[in-house]
N, C-alpha and C positions, 0 to 999 in steps of 0.2 A: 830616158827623157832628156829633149835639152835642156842646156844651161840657160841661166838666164842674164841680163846687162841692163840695168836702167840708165836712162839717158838723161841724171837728174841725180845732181849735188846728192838732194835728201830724196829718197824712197819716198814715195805718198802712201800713207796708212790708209789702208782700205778695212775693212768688216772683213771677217769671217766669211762671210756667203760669199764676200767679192775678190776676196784670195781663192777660194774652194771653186770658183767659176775659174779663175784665171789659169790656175792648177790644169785643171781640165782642157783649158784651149790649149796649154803649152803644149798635155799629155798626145790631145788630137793631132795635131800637126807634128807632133814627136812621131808619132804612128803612121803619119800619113805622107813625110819625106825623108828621104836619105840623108842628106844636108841641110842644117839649119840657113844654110845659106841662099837654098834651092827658095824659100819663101819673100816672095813680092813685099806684101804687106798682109797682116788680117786684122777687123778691128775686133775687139771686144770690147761689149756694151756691159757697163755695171751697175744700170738701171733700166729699168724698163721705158721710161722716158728717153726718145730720141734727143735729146739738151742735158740729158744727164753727163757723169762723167763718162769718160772712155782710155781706153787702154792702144796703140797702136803697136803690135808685133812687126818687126822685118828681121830678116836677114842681112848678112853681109858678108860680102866676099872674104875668105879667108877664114872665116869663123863658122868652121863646120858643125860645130856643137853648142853654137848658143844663138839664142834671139835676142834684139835687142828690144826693151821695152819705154816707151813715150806714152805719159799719161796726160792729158788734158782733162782738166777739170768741167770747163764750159767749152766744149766743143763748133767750132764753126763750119758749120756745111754751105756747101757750093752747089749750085747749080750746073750741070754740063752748058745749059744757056745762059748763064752768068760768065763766064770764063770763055764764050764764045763771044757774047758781048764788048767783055772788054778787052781783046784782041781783036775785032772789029776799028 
């Protein structure tokens, strides 16, 4: 399984469920690429509420064996026409 890197002074304490989820996405994409680097991004949701908190996975070049992890508490979603807008 990869490693892991939070991108964040202090670790955010999560639950139990929301560690044991996290576990799980890192274990999938451990199983599902050769290089942790090979990954774009994935999110993980740790609420069933799309405003809940979230988790963002990437890669990075050079660091074949770890993801790095970004937690957002209040997450901000965008529109594809929102950011089409405002580069109009």
């Amino acid at each position: 399984m990869f490693k892991t890197k939070w991108l964040h002074k202090n670790t955010p304490v999560l639950s139990k469920q929301q560690e044991e989820h996290l576990k799980q996405e890192i274990a999938h994409i451990s199983g599902e690429l050769e290089k942790a680097s090979d990954l774009i991004f994935r999110t993980v949701f740790l609420t069933e509420d799309m405003k809940g908190a979230i988790i963002m996975m990437d890669g990075r070049e050079g660091y074949d064996d770890t993801v790095f992890l970004t937690y957002y508490e209040t997450p901000e979603w965008v529109t594809l026409k929102e950011l089409k807008d405002d580069t109009d």
